[in-house]
C-alpha positions as CSV (number, residue, x, y, z in Angstrom):
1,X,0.0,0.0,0.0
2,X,1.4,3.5,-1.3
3,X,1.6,5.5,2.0
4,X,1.2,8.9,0.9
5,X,-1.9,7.8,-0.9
6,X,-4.6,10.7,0.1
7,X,-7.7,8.7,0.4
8,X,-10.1,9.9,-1.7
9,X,-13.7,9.9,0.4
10,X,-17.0,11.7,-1.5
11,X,-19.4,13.6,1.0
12,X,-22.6,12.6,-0.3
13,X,-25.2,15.0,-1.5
14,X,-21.9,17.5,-2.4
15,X,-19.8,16.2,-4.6
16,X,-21.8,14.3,-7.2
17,X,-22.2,14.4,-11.0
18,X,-24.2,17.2,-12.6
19,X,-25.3,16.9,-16.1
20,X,-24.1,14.7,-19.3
21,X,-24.6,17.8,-21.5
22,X,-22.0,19.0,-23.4
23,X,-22.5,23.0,-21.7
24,X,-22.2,24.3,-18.6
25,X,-25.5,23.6,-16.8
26,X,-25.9,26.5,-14.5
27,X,-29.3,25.6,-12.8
28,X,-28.8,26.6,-9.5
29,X,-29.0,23.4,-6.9
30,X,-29.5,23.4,-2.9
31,X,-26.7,21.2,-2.6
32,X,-24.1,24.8,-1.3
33,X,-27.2,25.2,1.6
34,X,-26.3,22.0,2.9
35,X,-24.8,22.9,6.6
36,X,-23.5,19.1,7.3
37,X,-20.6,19.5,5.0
38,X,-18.8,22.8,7.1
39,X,-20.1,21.2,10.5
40,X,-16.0,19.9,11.4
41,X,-13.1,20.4,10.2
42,X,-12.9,16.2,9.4
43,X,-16.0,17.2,6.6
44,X,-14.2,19.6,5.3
45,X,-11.1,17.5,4.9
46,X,-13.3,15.0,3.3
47,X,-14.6,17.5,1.0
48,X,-11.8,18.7,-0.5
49,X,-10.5,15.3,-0.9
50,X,-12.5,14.8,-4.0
51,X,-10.5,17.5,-5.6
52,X,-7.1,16.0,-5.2
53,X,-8.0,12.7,-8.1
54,X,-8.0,15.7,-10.8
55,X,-4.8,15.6,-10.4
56,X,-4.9,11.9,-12.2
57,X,-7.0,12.8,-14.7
58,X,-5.1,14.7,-16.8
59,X,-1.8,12.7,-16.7
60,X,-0.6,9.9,-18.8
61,X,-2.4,7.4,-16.8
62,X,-5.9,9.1,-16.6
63,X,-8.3,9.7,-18.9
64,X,-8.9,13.9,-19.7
65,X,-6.1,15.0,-21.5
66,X,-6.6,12.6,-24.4
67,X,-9.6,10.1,-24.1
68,X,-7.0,7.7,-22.8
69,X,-4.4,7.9,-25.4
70,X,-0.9,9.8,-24.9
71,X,-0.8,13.0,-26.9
72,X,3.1,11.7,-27.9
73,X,0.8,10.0,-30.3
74,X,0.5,13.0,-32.5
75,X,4.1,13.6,-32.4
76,X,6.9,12.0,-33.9
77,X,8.0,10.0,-31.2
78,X,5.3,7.4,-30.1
79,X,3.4,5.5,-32.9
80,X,-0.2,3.7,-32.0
81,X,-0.5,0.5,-33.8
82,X,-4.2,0.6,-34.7
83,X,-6.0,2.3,-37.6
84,X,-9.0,1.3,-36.0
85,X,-10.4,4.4,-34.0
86,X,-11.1,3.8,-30.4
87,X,-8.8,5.0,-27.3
88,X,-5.7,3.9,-27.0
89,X,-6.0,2.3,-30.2
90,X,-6.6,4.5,-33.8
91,X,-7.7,8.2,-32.7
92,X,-4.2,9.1,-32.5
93,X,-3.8,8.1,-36.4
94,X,-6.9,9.5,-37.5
95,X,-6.2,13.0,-35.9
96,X,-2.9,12.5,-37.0
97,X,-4.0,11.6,-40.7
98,X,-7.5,13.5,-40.5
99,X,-7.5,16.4,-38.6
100,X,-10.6,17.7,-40.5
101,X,-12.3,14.9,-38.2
102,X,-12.2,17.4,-35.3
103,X,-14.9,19.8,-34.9
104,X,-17.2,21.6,-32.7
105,X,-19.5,18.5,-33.1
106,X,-16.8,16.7,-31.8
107,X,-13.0,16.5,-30.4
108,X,-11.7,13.8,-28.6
109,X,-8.4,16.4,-27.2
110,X,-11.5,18.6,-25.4
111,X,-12.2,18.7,-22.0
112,X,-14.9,21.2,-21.9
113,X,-17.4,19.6,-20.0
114,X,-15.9,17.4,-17.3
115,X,-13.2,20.3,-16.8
116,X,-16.4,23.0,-16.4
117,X,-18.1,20.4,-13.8
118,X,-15.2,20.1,-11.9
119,X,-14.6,23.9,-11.9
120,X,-18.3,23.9,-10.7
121,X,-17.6,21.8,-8.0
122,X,-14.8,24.0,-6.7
123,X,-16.5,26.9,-6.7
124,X,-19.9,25.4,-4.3
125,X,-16.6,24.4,-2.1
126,X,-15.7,28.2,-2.0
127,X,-18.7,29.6,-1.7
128,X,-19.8,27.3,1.0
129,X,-16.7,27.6,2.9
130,X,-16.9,31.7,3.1
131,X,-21.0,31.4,4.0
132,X,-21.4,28.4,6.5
133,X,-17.4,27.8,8.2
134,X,-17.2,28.4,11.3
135,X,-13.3,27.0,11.2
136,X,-10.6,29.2,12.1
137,X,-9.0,31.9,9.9
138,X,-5.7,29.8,9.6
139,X,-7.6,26.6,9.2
140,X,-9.8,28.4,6.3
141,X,-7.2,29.8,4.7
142,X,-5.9,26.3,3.8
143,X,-8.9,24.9,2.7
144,X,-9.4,27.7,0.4
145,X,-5.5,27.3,-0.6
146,X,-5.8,23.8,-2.1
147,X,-9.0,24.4,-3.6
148,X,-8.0,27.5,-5.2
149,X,-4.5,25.5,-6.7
150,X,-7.0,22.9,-8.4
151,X,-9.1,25.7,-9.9
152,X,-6.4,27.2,-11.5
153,X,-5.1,23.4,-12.4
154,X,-8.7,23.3,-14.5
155,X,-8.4,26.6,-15.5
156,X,-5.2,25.7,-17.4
157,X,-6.3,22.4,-19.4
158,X,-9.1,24.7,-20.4
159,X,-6.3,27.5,-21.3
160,X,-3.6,25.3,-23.1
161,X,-6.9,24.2,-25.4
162,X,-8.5,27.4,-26.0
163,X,-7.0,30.5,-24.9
164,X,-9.6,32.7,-23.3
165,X,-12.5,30.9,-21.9
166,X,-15.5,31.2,-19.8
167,X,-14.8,32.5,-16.1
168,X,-16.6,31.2,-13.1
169,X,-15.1,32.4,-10.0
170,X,-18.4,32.1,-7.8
171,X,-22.1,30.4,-7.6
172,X,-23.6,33.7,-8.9
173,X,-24.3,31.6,-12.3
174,X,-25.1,32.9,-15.6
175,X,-26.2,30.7,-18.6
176,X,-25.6,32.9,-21.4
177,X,-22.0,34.6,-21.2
178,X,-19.2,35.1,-23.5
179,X,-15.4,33.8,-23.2
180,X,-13.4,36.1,-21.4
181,X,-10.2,36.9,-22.7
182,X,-6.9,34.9,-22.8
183,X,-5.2,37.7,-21.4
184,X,-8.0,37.2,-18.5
185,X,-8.1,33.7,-18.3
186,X,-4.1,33.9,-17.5
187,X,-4.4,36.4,-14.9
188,X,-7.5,34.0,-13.2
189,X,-5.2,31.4,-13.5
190,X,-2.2,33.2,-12.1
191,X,-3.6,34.9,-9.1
192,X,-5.1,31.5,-7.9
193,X,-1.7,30.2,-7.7
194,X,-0.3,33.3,-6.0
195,X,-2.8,32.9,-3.5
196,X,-2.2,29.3,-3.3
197,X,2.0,29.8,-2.7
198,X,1.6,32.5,-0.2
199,X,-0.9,30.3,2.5
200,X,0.3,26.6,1.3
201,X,3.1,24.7,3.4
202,X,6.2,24.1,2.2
203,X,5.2,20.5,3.6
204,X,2.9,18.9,5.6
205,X,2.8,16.5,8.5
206,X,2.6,13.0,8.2
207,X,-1.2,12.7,8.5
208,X,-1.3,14.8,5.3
209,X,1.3,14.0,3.6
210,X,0.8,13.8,-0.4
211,X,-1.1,17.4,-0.1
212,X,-0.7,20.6,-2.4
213,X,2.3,22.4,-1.3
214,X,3.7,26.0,-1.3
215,X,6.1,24.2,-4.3
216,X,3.5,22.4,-6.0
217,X,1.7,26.2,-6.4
218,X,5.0,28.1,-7.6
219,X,6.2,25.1,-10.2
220,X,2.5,24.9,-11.6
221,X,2.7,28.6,-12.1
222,X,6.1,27.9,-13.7
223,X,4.5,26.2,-15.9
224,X,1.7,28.0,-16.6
225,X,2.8,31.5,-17.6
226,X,5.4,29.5,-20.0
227,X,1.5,29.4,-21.9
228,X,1.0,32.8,-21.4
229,X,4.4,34.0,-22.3
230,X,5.1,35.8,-18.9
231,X,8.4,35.0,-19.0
232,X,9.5,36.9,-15.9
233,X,6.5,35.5,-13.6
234,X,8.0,31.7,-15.1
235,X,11.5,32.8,-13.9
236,X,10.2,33.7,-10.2
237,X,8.0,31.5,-9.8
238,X,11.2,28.8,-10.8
239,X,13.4,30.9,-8.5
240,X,10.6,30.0,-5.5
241,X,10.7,26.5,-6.4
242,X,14.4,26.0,-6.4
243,X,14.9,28.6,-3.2
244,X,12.5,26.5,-0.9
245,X,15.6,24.0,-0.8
246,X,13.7,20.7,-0.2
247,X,13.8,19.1,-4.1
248,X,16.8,17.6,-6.0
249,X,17.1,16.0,-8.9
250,X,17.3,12.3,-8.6
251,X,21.4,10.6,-9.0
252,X,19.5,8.1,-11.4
253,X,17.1,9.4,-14.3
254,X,14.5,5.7,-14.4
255,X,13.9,7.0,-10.4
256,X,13.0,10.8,-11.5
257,X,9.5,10.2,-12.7
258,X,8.3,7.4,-10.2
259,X,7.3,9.7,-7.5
260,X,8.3,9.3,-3.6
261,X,11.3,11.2,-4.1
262,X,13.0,14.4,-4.0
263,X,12.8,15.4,-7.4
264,X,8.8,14.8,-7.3
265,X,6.9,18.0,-6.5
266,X,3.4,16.9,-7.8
267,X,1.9,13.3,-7.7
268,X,-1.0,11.5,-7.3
269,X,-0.8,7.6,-5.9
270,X,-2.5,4.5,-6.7
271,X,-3.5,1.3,-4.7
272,X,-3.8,-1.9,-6.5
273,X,-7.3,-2.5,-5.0
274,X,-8.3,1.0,-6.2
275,X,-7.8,3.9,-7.5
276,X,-5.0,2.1,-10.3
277,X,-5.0,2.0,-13.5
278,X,-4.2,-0.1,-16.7
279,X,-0.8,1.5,-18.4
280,X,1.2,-1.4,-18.0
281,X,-1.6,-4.0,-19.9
282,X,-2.0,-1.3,-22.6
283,X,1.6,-1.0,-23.4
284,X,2.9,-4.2,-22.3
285,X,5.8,-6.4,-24.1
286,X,4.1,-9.2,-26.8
287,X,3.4,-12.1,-24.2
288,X,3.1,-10.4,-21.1
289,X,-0.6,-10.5,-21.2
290,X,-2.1,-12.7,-24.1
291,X,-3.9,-10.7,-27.0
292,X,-2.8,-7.3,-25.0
293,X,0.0,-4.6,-25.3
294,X,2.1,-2.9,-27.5
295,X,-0.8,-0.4,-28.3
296,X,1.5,2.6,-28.4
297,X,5.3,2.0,-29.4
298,X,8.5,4.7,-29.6
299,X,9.4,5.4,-32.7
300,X,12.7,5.7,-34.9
301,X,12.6,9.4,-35.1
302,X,12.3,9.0,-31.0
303,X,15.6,6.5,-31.2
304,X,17.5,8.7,-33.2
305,X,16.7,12.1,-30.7
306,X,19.0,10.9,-28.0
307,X,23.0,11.5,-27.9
308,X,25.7,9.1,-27.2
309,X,26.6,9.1,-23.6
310,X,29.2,11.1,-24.4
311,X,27.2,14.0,-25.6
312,X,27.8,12.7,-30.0
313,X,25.1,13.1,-32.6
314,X,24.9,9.2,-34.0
315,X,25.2,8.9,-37.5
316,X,22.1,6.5,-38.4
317,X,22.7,6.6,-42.9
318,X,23.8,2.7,-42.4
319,X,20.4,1.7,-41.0
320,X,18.3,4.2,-43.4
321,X,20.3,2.4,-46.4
322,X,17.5,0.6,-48.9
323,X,17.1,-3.3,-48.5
324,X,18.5,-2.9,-44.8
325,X,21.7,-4.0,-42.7
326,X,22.9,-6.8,-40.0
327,X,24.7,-4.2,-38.4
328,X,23.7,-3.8,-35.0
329,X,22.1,-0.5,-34.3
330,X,24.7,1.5,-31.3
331,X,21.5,0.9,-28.9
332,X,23.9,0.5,-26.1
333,X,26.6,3.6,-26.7
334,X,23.3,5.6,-26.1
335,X,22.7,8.0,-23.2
336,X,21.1,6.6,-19.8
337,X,17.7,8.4,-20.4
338,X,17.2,6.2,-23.9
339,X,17.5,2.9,-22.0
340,X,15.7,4.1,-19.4
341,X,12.4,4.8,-21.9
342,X,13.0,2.5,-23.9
343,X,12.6,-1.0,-24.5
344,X,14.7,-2.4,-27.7
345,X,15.8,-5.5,-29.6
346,X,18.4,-7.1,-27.2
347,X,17.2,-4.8,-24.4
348,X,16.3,-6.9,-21.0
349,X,12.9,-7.1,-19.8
350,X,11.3,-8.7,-16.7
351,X,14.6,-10.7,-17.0
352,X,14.1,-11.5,-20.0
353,X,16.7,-10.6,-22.9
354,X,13.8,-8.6,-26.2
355,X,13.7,-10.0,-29.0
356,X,11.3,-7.8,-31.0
357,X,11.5,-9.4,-34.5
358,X,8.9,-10.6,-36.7
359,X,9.0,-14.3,-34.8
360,X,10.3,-13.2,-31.5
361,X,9.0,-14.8,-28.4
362,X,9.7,-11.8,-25.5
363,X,8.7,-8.9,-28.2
364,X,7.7,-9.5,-31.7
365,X,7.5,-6.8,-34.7
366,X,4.4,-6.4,-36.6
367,X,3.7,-4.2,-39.8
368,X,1.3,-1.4,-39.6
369,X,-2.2,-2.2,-41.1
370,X,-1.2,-6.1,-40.4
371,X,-3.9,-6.5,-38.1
372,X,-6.7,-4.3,-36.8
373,X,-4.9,-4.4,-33.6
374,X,-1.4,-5.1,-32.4
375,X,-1.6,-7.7,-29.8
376,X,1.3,-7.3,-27.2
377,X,3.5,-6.6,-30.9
378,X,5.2,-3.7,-31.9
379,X,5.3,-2.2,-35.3
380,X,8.3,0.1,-34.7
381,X,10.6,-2.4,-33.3
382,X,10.4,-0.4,-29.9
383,X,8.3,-0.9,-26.5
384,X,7.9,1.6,-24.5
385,X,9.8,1.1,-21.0
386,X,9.4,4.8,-19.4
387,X,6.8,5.0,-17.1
388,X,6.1,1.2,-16.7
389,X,6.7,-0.9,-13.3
390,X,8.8,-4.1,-14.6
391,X,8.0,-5.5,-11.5
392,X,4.4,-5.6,-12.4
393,X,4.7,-9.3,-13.5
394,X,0.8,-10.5,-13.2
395,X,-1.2,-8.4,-15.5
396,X,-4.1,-11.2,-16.1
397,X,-4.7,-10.7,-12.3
398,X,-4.0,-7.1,-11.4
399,X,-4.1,-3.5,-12.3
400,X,-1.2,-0.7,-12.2
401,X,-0.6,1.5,-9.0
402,X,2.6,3.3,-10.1
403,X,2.9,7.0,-9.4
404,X,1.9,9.8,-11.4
405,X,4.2,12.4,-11.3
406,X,2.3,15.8,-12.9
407,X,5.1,18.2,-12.1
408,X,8.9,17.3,-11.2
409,X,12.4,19.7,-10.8
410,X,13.9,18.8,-14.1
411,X,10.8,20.2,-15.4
412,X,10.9,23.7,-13.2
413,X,14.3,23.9,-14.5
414,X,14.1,23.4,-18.0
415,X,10.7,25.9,-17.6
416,X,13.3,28.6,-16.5
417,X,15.2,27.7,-19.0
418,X,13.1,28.8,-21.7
419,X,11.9,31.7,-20.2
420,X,15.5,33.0,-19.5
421,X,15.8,32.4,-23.0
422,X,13.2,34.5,-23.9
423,X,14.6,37.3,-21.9
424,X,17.9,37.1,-23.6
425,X,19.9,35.9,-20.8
426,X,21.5,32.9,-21.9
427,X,23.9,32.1,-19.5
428,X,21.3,31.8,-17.1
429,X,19.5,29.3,-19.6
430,X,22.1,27.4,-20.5
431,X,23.2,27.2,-16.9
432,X,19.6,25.1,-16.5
433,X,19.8,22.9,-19.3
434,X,23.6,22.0,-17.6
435,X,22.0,21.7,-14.3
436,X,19.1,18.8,-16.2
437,X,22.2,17.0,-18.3
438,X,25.3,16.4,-16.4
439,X,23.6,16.1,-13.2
440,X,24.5,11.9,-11.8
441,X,22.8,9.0,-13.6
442,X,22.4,11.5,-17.0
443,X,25.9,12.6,-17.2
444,X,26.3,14.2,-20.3
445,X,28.7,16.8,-21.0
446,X,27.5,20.4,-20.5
447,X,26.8,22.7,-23.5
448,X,28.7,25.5,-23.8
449,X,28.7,29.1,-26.3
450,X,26.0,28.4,-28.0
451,X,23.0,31.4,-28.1
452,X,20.1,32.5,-30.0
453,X,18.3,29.8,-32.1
454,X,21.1,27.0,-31.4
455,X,20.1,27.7,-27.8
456,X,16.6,27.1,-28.6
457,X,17.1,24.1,-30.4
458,X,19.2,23.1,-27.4
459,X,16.1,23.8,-24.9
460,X,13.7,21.3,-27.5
461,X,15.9,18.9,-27.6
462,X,16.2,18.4,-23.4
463,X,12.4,18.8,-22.8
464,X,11.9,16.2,-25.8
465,X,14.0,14.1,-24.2
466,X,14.2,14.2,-20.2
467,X,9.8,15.0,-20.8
468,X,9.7,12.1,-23.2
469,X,6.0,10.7,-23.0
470,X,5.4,12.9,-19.9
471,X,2.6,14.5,-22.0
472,X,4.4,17.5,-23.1
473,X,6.0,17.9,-26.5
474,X,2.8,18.4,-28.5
475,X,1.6,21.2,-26.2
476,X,5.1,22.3,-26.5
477,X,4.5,22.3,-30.2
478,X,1.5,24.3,-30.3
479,X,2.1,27.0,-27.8
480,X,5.5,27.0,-30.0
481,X,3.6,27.2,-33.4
482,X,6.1,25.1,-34.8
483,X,3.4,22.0,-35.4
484,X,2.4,23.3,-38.2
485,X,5.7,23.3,-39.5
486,X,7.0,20.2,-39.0
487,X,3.9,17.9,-38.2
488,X,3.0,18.4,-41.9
489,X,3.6,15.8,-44.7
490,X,5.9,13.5,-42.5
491,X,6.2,10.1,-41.5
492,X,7.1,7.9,-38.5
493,X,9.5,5.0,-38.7
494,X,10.4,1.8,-37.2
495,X,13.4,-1.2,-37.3
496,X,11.8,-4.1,-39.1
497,X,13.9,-6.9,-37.1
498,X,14.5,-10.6,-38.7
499,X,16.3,-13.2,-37.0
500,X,18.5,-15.7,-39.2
501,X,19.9,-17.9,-36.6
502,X,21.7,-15.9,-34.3
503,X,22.1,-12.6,-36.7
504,X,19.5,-10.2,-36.9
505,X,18.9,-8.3,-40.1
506,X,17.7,-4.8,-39.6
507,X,15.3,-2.7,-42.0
508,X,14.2,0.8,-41.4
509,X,10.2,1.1,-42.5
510,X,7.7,3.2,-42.7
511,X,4.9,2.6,-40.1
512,X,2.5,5.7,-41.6
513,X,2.0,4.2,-45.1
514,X,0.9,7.9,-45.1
515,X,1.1,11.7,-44.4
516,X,0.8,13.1,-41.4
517,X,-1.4,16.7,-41.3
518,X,-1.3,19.4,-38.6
519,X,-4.1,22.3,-39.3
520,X,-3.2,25.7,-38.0
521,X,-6.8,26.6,-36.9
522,X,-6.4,23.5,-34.2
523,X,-3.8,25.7,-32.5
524,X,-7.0,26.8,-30.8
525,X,-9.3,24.1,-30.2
526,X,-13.2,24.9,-31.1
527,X,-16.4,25.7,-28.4
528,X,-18.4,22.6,-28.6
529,X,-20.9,23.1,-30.4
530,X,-23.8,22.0,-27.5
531,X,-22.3,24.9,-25.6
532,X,-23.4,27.1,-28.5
533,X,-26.6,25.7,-29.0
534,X,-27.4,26.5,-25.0
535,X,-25.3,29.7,-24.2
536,X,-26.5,32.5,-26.6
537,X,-23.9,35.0,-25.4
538,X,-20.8,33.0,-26.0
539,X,-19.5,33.7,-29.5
540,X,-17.2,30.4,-31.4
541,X,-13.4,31.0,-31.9
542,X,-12.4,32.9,-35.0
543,X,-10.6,30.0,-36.7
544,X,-13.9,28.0,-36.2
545,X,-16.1,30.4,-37.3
């Protein structure tokens, strides 16, 4: 049993489901009257215990940000082996290879109405706790504190879609009004977290351990204003982060994203007997689980990203040569953070040495379009390994309880980074991606005299790479505009792998079959178009119109 889990226990009659539509509802309900729930300080706690599985529900392992899928899908690093639509399986490819499909009608990257419910919900909680507590200032305070940090937590998935958005900040409800601004929406977003860093604890007792922190509030404004392009407010927000002195990076990189540590500043905990989750069945190795896994594989393009680890750009022309090679691919002169994410052909597993070829037994390759769906095999060659538990050895019989970890140091760092960047300091940026890259168990040799768009290349290249499948790089792409420019008319690869005898024969293969599209209107994703139909005041995004 996880033991910073925070037990999430539902008040009933306050925290319950409102509508299935697609808008707001904003009938007003009796449930904010109801006294019980401010009556101790233990129903309070219990309250605002509901808030904290949001946290979940946008991450890799949850189901908000992407109806279940990662959105490395619609990048150039992970490829999902299914043309068949469904989650986890084909919507990555169709976006990827039919953006037209998403619409006001219907996006499977929106979050409009769960993320407006749960915005609901926080608001009664606010509303309630100024009318009917009778807590202490302090105690107040606190309450408000965490609630507030999960508004602006909503606030953002809706922000990072849409820009400006709707505004609820109380239960004085409207159902016809217009988006406010971005500008607006940022400064909602931002002021929640100030309030949030200036009451929160830097940590908690025991009893509460696994709660917002002071830290938690600064690095999720870091984060943030990178969106709005507040490039100072990212640096001191960072600066607060860092100065607080309790989180380090981790001496070995597979430890930095499992949670429980001190590079960890954000997380939410699982239970095998509930809440878990199902990562490690949908991306298992072929055989692990029979007829399951491998539904989301790295790619070639991924492979290729990462240095030697001594800090050398590989030279992959011998593997891209037509009809193929038996010439090993330099898997193992590869930096630590590639064998930490990813699982490849001679790779060990579960103890067991990966054979990911056409007729492997632990791993096995299979083309794209081969089958409707892959199986447990892989049509890149590659498993993913990052964010798996190899000791997770019974799938048939249980579910996943790793850790999400939403916001970790490397992160903060490479957020200042970018911003210093922005501001034309570029010692001060470089100095972070230094701090990321040579710190123990990474190890590569710091960057030096480089500025401008070389320095910029060099911040990509360490968030692709220390963030791989962390659910960042196609954000980063968008708030970037850069998707447009290299998401269109490309293809993913793979290593077709055949064994004769004890030699393998390697191919590099195309595992599209097609174009990939990005449309510049999705840089903004649409209203739905239920809200529309129910909210005659809000008016639909330009590039929708």
């Amino acid at each position: 049993m996880k033991k910073h889990l925070i037990k999430i226990v539902f008040l009933l009659g306050i925290v319950s489901l409102v509508g299935c539509d697609e808008f707001l509802d904003t009938t007003p309900s009796d449930r904010i009257s109801d006294k019980l729930a401010w009556e101790s300080e233990a129903n309070v706690q219990l309250y605002i215990n509901g808030f904290y599985p949001y946290i979940d529900r946008y991450g890799s392992f949850g189901n908000s940000q992407f109806k279940g899928s990662l959105t490395e899908g619609l990048t150039e690093t992970l490829k999902y082996g299914s043309y068949v639509p469904g989650a986890t399986a084909g919507n990555s490819n169709l976006y990827v290879f039919t953006p037209e499909t998403m619409s006001a009608t219907g996006n499977l990257l929106g979050t409009w109405k769960d993320t407006y419910e749960r915005i609901r919900r926080i608001n009664e909680f606010l509303v309630g706790l100024e009318k009917y507590s009778q807590l202490d200032d302090a105690t107040e305070q606190l309450f408000e504190s965490q609630a507030r940090f999960f508004r602006a937590f909503l606030y953002f998935q809706l922000a990072k879609r849409h820009g400006g958005v709707i505004l609820y900040t109380d239960m004085n409800l409207q159902k016809d009004i217009n988006r406010s601004s971005e500008e607006a929406t940022w400064d909602l977003i931002e002021s929640d977290l100030d309030f949030a860093a200036s009451v929160l604890p830097k940590q908690w007792d025991n009893a509460n351990k696994g709660r917002i922190t002071k830290g938690a509030a600064f690095a999720l404004k870091s984060r943030a204003m990178l969106y709005a392009g507040r490039w100072q407010e990212v640096v001191d927000a960072a600066d607060s982060v860092i100065n607080l002195q309790i989180y380090s990076l981790t001496d070995s990189y597979e430890e930095a994203w499992k949670g429980g540590n001190s590079e960890s500043i954000l997380e939410y905990n699982y239970l095998v007997t509930g809440p878990n989750h199902s990562f490690d069945r949908t991306y298992a190795t072929f055989g692990e689980k029979e007829n399951e896994g491998g539904n989301a594989v790295p790619t070639q393009e991924m492979v290729e990203a990462y240095e030697t680890a001594t800090g050398q750009t590989v030279d992959w022309s011998p593997w891209h040569a037509d009809g193929g090679t038996t010439q090993r691919p330099p898997y193992e002169q590869l930096e630590p953070r590639f064998k930490a994410s990813v699982i490849y052909n001679g790779a060990t597993w579960q103890g067991k040495t990966m054979e990911n070829s056409e007729n492997g037994t632990n791993g096995r390759y299979m083309g794209y379009r081969a089958d409707t769906y892959t199986k447990g095999r892989t049509v890149t060659g590659y498993y993913l390994r990052k964010l798996r538990d190899e000791a997770h050895t019974d799938l048939e019989t249980f579910k996943s309880d790793q850790t999400w970890v939403e916001i970790r140091l490397a992160e903060v760092y490479l957020n200042r980074a970018e911003a210093n960047y922005r501001l034309g300091k570029s010692g001060p940026a470089l100095s972070d991606i230094n701090t990321v890259r040579t710190r123990p168990g990474v190890a590569l040799p710091a960057k030096s005299g480089i500025t401008g768009e070389d320095l910029f290349n060099a911040i990509r290249h360490e968030r692709k790479i220390e963030l791989a499948y962390e659910g960042h790089l196609y954000w980063d792409m968008r708030r970037w505009k850069l998707a447009h420019v290299e998401y269109n008319n490309y293809r993913v690869h793979g290593m077709k792998i055949t064994q004769n005898g004890a030699d393998y024969h390697y191919e590099l293969v195309d595992c599209d079959l097609q174009d990939r599209k990005f449309l510049q209107k999705t840089y903004v994703f649409p209203v739905p178009y239920s809200e529309l139909a129910n909210n005659s005041a809000i008016e639909q995004y330009d590039e929708w119109k």
